[in-house]
C-alpha positions in Angstrom: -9.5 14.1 10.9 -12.0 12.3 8.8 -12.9 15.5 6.5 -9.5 17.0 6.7 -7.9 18.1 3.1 -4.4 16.4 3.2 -2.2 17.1 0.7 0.9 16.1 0.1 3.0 17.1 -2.7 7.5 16.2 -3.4 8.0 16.5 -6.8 11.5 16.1 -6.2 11.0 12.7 -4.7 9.5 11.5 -7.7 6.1 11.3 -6.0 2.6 13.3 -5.8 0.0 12.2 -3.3 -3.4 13.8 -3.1 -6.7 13.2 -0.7 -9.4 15.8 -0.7 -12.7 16.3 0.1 -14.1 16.6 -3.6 -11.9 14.8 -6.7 -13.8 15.6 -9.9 -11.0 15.1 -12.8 -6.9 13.7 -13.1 -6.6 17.3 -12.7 -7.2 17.2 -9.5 -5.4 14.3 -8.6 -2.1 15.8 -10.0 -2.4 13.5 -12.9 -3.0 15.9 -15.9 -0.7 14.8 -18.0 0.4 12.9 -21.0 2.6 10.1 -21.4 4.8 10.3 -24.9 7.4 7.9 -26.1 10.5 9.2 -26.8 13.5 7.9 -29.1 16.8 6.9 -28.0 20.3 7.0 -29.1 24.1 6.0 -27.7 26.8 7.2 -28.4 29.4 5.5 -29.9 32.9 6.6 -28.5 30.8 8.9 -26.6 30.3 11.4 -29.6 28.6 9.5 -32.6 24.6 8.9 -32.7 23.7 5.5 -32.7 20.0 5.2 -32.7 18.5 2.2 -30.3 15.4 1.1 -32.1 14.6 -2.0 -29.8 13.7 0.7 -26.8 12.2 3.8 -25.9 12.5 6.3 -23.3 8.5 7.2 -21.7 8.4 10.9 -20.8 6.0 12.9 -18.9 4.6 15.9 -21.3 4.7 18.4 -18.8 8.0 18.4 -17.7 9.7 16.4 -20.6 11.5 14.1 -17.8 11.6 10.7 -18.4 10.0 8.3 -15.9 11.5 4.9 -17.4 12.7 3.0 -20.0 10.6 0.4 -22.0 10.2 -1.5 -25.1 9.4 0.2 -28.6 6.3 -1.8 -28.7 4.7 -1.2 -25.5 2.2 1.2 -25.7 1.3 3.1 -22.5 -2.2 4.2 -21.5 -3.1 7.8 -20.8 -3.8 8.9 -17.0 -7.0 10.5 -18.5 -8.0 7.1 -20.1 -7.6 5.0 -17.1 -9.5 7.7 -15.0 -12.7 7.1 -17.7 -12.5 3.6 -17.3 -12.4 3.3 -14.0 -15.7 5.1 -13.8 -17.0 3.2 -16.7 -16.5 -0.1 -15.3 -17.7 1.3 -11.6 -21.0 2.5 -13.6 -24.3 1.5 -11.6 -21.9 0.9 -8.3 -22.3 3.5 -6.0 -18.2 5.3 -5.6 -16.4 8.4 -4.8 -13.2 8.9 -5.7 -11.3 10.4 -2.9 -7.4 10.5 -3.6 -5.1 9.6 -5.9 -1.7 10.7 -7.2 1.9 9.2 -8.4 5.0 7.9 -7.5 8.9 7.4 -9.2 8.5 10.9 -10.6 5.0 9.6 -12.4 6.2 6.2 -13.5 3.9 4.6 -11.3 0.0 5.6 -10.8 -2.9 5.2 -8.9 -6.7 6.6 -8.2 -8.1 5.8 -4.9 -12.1 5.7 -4.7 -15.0 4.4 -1.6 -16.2 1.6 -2.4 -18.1 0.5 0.6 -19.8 -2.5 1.1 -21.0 -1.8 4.4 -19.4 -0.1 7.5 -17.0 -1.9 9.9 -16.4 -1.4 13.5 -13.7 -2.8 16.0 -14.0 -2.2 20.0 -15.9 1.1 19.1 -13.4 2.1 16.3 -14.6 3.0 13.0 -12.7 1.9 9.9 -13.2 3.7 5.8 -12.4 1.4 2.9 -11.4 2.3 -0.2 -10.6 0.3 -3.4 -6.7 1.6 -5.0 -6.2 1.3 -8.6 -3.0 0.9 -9.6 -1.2 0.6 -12.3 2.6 2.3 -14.6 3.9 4.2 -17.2 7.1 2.2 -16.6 6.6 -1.0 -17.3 6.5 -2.6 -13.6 3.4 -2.8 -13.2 -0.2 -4.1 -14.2 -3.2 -3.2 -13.8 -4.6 -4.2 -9.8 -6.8 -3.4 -7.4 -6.2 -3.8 -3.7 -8.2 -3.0 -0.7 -7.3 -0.3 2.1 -8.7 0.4 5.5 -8.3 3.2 7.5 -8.5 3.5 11.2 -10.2 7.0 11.3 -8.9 8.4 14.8 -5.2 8.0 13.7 -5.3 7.6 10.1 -3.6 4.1 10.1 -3.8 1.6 7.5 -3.9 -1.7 6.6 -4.1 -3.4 3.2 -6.9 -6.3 3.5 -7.2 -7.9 0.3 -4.3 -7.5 -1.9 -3.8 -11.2 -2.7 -6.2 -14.1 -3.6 -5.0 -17.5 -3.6 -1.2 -15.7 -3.7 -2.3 -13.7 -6.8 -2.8 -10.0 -6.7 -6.1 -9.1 -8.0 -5.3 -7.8 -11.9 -7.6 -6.3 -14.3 -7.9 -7.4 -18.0 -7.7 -4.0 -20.1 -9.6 -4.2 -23.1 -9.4 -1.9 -26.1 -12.7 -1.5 -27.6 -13.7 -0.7 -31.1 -13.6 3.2 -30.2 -10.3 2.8 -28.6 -12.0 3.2 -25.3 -10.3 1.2 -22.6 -12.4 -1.0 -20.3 -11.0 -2.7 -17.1 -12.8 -6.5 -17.3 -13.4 -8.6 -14.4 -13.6 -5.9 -12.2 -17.2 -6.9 -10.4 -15.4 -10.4 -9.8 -12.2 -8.8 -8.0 -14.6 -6.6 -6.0 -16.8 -9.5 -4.9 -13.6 -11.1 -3.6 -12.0 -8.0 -2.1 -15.2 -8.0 -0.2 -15.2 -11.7 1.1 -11.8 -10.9 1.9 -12.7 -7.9 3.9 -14.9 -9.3 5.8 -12.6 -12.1 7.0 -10.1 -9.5 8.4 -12.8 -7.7 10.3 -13.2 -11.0 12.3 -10.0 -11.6 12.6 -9.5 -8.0 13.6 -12.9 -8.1 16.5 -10.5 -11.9 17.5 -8.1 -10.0 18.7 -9.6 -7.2 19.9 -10.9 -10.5 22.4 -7.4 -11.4 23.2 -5.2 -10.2 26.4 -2.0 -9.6 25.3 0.4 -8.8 28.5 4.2 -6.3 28.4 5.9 -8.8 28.0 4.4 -11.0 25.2 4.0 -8.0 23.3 7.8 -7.6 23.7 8.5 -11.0 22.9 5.8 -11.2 19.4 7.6 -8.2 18.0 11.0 -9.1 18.4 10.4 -12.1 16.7 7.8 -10.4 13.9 10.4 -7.9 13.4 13.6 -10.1 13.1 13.5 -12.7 10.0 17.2 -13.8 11.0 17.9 -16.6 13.8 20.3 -13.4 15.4 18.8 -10.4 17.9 19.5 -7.3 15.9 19.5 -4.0 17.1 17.0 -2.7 14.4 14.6 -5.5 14.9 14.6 -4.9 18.4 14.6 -1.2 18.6 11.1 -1.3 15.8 9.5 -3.8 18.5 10.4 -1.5 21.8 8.7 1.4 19.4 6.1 -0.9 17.8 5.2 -1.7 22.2 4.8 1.9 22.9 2.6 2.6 20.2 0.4 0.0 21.0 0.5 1.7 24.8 0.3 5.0 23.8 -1.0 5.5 20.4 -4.0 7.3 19.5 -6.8 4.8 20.6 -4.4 2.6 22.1 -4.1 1.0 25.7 -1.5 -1.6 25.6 -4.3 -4.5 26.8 -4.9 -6.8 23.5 -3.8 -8.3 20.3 -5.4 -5.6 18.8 -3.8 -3.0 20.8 -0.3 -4.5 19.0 -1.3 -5.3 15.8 -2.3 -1.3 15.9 0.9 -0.3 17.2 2.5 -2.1 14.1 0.5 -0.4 12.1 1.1 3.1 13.5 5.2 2.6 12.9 4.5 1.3 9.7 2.3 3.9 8.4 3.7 7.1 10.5 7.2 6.0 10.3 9.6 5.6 13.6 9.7 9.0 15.5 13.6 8.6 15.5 13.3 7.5 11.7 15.8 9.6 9.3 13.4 8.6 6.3 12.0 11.1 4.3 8.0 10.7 4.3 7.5 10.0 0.9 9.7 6.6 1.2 8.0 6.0 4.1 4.4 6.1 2.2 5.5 4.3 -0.6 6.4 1.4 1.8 3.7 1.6 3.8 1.1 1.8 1.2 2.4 0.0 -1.5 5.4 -2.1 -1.0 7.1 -3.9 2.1 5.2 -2.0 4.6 1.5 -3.0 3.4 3.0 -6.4 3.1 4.1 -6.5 7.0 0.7 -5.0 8.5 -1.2 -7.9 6.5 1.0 -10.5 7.8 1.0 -8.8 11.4 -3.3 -9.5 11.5 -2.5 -13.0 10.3 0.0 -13.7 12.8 -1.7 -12.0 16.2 -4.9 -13.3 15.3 -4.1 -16.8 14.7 -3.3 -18.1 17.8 -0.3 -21.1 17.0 1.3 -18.3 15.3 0.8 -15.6 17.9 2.0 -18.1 20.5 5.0 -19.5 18.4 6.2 -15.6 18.3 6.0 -15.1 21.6 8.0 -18.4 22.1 10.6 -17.6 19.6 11.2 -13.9 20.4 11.7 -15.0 24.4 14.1 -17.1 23.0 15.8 -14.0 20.7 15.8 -11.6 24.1 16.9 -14.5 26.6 20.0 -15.6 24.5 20.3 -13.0 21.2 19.4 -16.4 19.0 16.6 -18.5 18.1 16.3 -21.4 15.6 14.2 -20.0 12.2 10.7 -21.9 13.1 7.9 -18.5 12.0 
């Protein structure tokens, strides 16, 4: 799969997603377009014009739809412009870009590019890593880069670095004298991602060491899965699928920490086979939001062991009796 065009494109989900073998402009990323503020009115006693001068609508130029609603002074900065400075402030490091795309209808944007630092391996399983920049037209967002791996013989992911000290890694945008944008600060973000990265390979090849029996998997993912002191059905039905994943997923053999902590991240990224999610929610999640947040904390909690062992303890505990005391 590791040369494979994928494409994937839902326009009516609000979201656009694009890998390919050879990304040579926004256009062919699915970002060629403009953004363009647009005025507002209301309408008094729903017939008379009332202009609203402290906001602004921010509408895509190619379809006219709006993609969110911001202040009259914030200025938003062209897919084409971010695309030039992200090569500008990558020049002299070697990079491909390799995907990129939208969500919320275009509200929301990002450019995917290798950034390798050297190549990783985990019981004989290669990994890719690529740097995601991401940033909106809507307002939600700032500039950031995070860090994503991919376990090439299933395509799974795992975000590495998103966070540094409990701050995501944001870039200063700087307007220069030719109103050329510049991401600052991005050499220092990498440096870290990297450090980073390379802690989550060891703690990946640590539990790649670690036996990890039926039932303990059982008993970690009902608790990882379950935030309440109650056994509900939803936690426990994601760690019965979460178990056979990490039996019988691609790669998988239901032996080691590492076997679960793929099986997390199979659900997470590939979605629940009985799931009535439509894929697009399901990448957004696993990519960007909750999702990428869970398979981070899953590597911190199967490859530490007081917090592996204090899931095992506390799930038991959730299967034996349907309640537990909130202690992970």
């Amino acid at each position: 799969m590791k040369n494979d065009t994928y494409i994937v494109n839902t326009d009516q989900n609000g979201w656009s997603n694009k890998i390919a073998d050879s990304i040579n402009s926004v256009e062919d990323i699915g970002l060629n377009w403009n953004v363009q503020k647009t005025p507002m009115v209301a309408l008094l006693e729903g017939k008379y014009p009332l202009p609203i001068e402290s906001h602004v609508s921010v509408n895509r130029s190619d379809s006219n739809e709006s993609i969110g609603v911001v202040g009259s002074g914030y200025e938003p900065i062209q897919n084409s412009r971010i695309w030039e400075a992200l090569h500008q402030s990558l020049d002299g490091v070697k990079h491909e870009v390799c995907g990129g795309g939208y969500t919320h209808n275009g509200g929301r944007v990002f450019v995917q590019t290798k950034v390798s630092d050297e190549d990783f391996t985990v019981n004989g399983d290669e990994f890719d890593n690529y740097i995601t920049f991401y940033s909106s037209h809507d307002g939600s967002s700032a500039f950031e880069l995070f860090d994503t791996s991919v376990r090439m013989i299933c395509e799974n992911t795992f975000r590495v670095a998103k966070k540094l000290g409990g701050k995501a890694f944001k870039l200063k945008v700087r307007h220069t004298r030719n109103a050329e944008i510049r991401f600052d600060n991005v050499m220092n973000c990498l440096e870290n991602i990297f450090d980073n990265r390379r802690i989550a390979y060891e703690k990946l090849n640590m539990t790649a060491e670690t036996p990890m029996a039926y039932p303990e998997m059982i008993a970690w993912a009902t608790s990882f899965f379950n935030k309440s002191n109650k056994l509900s059905t939803v936690s426990s039905n994601k760690a019965h699928e979460a178990r056979r994943l990490a039996l019988g997923g691609v790669g998988n053999n239901g032996r080691t920490s590492y076997d679960m902590f793929n099986g997390v991240t199979e659900l997470l990224t590939h979605g629940d086979r009985n799931t009535s999610k439509d894929r697009s929610a399901i990448w957004r999640s696993s990519e960007l939001g909750a999702g990428a947040v869970q398979k981070a904390d899953a590597l911190d909690h199967l490859s530490i062991p007081n917090a592996r062992l204090d899931h095992i303890r506390r799930g038991r505990e959730l299967i034996n009796t349907g309640e537990t005391a909130l202690t992970v």
